[in-house]
C-alpha positions in Angstrom: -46.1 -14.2 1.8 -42.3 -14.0 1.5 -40.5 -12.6 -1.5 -38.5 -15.5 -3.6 -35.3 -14.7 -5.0 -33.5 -17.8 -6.3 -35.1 -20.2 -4.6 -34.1 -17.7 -1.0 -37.5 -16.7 0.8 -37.2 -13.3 2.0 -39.6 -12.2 4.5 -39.8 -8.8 6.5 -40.5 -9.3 10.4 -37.9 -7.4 12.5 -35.7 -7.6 9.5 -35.1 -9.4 6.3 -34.9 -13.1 6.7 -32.9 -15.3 4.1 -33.9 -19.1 3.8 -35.5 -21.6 6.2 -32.6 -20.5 8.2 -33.7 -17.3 9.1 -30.5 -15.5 9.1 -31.6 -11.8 8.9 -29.7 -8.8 7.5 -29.3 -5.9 9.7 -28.0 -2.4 9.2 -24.2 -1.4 10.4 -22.6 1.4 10.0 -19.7 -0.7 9.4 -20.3 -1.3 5.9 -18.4 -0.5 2.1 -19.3 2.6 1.2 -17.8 3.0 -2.2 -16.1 -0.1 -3.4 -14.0 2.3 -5.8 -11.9 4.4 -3.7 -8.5 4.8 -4.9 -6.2 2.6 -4.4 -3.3 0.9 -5.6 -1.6 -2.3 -5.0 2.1 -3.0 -6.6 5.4 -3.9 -6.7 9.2 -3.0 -8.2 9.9 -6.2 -10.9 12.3 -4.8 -12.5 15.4 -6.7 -11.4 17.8 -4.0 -11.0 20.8 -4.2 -8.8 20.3 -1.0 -7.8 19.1 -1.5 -4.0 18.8 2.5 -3.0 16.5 4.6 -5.4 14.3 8.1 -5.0 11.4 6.7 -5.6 11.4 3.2 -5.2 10.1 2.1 -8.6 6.8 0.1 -8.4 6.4 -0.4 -12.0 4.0 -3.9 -11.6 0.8 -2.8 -10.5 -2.1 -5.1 -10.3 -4.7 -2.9 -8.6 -4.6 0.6 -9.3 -8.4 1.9 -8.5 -9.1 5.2 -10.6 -5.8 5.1 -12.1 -4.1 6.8 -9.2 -0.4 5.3 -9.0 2.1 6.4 -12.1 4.3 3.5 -13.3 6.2 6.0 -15.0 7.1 8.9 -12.7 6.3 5.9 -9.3 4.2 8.0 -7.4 0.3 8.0 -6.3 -1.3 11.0 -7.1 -4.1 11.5 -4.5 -7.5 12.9 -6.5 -9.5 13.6 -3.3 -8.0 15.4 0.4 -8.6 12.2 2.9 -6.6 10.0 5.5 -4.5 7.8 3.2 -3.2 4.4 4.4 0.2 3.4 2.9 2.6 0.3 3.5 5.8 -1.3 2.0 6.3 -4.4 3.0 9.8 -6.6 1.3 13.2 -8.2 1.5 15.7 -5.8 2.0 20.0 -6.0 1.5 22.6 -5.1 0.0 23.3 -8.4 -2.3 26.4 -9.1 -0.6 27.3 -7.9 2.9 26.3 -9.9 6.0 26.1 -6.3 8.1 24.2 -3.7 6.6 21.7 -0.7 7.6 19.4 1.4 5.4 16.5 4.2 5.7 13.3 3.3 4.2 11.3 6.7 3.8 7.4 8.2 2.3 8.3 10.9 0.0 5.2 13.2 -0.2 5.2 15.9 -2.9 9.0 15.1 -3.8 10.2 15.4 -0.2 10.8 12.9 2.4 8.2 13.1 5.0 9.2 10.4 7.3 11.6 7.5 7.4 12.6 4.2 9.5 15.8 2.8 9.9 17.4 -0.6 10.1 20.3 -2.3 11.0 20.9 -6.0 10.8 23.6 -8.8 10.9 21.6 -10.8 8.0 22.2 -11.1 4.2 18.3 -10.3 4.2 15.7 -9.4 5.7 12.2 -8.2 6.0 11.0 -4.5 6.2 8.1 -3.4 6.7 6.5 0.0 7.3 3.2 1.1 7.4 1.5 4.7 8.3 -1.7 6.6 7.7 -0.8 10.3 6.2 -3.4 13.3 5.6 -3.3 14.5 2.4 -5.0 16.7 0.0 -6.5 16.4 -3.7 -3.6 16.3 -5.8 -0.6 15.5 -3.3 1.7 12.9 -4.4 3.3 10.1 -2.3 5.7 7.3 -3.0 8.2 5.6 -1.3 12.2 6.0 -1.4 15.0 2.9 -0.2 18.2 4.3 1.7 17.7 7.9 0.9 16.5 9.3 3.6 17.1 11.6 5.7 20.3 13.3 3.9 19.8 13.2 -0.4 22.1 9.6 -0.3 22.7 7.6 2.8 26.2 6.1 2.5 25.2 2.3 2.6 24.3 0.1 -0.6 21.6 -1.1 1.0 17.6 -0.7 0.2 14.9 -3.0 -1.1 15.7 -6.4 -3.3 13.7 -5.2 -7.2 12.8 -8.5 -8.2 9.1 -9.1 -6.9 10.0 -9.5 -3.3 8.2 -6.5 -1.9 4.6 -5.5 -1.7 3.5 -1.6 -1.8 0.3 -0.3 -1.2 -2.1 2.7 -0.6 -5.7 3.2 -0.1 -8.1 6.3 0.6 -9.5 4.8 4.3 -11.4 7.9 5.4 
């Protein structure tokens, strides 16, 4: 006789059955493992003019699993070693030029660790950068708009602070 749960028959031949439909439940080993591993999901609202800052200043964060990112000091402090996915995705300019180029850089442990570069013909535009980086328990990461790779790059351009951008990290593996 099958199990009821909520009005769902569950039965065990070859596999748990739900229903009269008899969709079963196998085992993958493609499954969540912990649904809390840190994380963080954010953005810079604050509106300044400033389009080039070390770090880039996510100060809206909506998801910050564990309480790993720092809206005060902008940077993700990793609490276990681990592959570390991270992206920045936003509008990037200089408010005013049509022709401008930037760097768009990771800053691990207060250095830059690697950086893109962009050149354009349009007011704005979309940048996007995404990477997975090996770190340890207790390495910091965060990201930094047209500094990179000398202390100031000489263009006004960087990331638009008003919402437009999207930041994230995650612990993956």
């Amino acid at each position: 006789m099958p199990l009821n749960i909520k009005g769902y028959n569950l039965a065990n031949s070859a596999g748990l059955s739900f229903g009269t439909s008899g969709t079963k439940i196998v085992n993958t080993t493609y499954v969540p493992r912990d649904p809390y591993l840190p994380g963080m999901l954010g953005s810079c609202t604050d509106g300044s003019g400033a389009y080039k800052c070390y770090p880039f200043p996510v100060n809206d964060v909506n998801v910050n699993v564990n309480n790993v990112w720092s809206t005060s000091s902008f940077a993700f402090t990793c609490p276990v070693a681990g592959i570390y996915y991270t992206s920045y995705s936003g509008i990037c300019g200089n408010g005013s030029a049509t022709s401008y180029n930037g760097y768009y850089g990771l800053i691990v442990n207060g250095g830059l660790w690697y950086f893109s570069y962009r050149d354009t013909n349009n007011t704005w535009d979309l940048h996007h950068v995404e990477m997975m980086v090996k770190l340890s328990a207790g390495d910091t990461i965060a990201w930094a708009m047209n500094i990179a790779p000398a202390p100031d790059a000489s263009t006004t351009a960087g990331s638009y602070r008003a919402n437009h951008n999207t930041c994230t990290i995650w612990l993956v593996g």
